[in-house]
Phi, psi and omega in degrees: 000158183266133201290329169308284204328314191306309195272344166292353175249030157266317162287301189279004164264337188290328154303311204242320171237108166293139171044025180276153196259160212268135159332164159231175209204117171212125230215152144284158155204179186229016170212111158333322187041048176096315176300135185319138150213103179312186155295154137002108205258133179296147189260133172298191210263017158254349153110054170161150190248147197258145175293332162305337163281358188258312184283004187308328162298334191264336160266010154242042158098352163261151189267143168234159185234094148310133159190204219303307183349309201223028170270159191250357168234125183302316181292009170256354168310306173289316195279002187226357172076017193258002198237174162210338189237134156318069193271141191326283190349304158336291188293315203283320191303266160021260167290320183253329173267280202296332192052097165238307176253138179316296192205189171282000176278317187282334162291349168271335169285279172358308183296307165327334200264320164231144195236113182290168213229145186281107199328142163277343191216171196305324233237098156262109194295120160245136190211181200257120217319326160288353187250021174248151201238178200280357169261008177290135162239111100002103164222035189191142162232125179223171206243169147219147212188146185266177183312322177309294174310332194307305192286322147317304177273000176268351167253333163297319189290317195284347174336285169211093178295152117293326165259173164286352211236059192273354203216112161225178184230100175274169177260159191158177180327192160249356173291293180309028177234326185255342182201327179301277193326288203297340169301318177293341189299325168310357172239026173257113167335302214240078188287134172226153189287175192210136176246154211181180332291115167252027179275096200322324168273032188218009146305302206288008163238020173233183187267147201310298242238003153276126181252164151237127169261097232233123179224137200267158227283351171298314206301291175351289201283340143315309156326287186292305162002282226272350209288351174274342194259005199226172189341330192262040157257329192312166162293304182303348184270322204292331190284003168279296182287016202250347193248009168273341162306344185254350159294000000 
């Protein structure tokens, strides 16, 4: 990636959301480059480890790497692209145990609607926005963030919208909210961001007041474009962002 770009959004986050935590960057390859790719992770007493608890190491600056090998949940298979097929397992996990979806029918249309997609590369890498280096390609930035930051960034992206709908929240995974959606978005004129996690069963790993905010990388570089030129020079940001000091 080109290395100014890292760092002008480094200046201007530092600016505009002060002590606020930093993105995560996360790319396919077919190569490590130095990044960890742990073992397997032991499945806790519901029998599988969710990927935010799997990045916890990567929001405090280490990079990490995944696919089927070493994810700790069957259900980050399809949203990462390392699956393809929609399996009886699934639908039951799904449908009877989390009850998320009415049945296997809404859940095989919901698929109808988006079609999963074949990982492009071996890796899907994550890493922490400081921490990327110059052979990285970065093609999704997702944020965490209390409402306030939420809000920031649902206004950078709609800056300058043509439409009201620069920003959505389809249902899905809390995996599909940080890399299924904003990847596929990456083949969209108009790539638009995704809020999230609203999958009632991946809340017990955030905090009441944390969201994710996830923009696949045109969108991304539009946002930082605009942050000297938008809302956020105003009196109304800075006294918004002044409460940031209180997280």
């Amino acid at each position: 990636m080109n290395l100014k770009i890292k760092e002008h959004f480094m200046t201007a986050w530092t600016e505009y959301f002060p002590g606020c935590e930093l993105p995560i960057a996360c790319f396919y390859s077919d190569e490590l480059n130095g990044v960890e790719f742990p073992p397997a992770p032991k499945p806790n007493a519901k029998g599988y480890t969710c990927i935010f608890t799997l990045l916890n190491r990567v929001k405090r600056g280490h990079g990490r790497a995944f696919n089927k090998e070493n994810l700790g949940c069957f259900g980050c298979f399809l949203p990462f692209g390392f699956d393809t097929e929609v399996t009886d397992d699934l639908k039951n996990y799904v449908c009877n145990v989390e009850r998320v979806i009415k049945s296997y029918d809404h859940l095989d249309s919901i698929y109808k609607h988006r079609s999963p997609k074949v990982a492009p590369g071996k890796y899907l890498i994550f890493k922490r926005w400081d921490t990327l280096g110059e052979y990285d390609n970065p093609q999704v930035v997702f944020f965490f963030g209390n409402p306030d930051v939420i809000s920031g960034l649902h206004g950078l992206a709609n800056y300058d919208a043509m439409t009201p709908y620069e920003v959505m929240a389809p249902y899905g995974t809390g995996c599909d909210s940080i890399v299924g959606f904003p990847m596929q978005e990456l083949e969209s004129e108009q790539p638009k961001a995704v809020l999230g996690p609203l999958d009632p069963s991946v809340r017990i790993y955030f905090k009441p007041d944390t969201s994710t905010f996830s923009a696949p990388w045109p969108k991304f570089l539009r946002m930082l474009e605009n942050m000297n030129k938008s809302f956020l020079t105003t009196k109304s940001w800075s006294k918004v962002k002044s409460r940031f000091s209180k997280i």
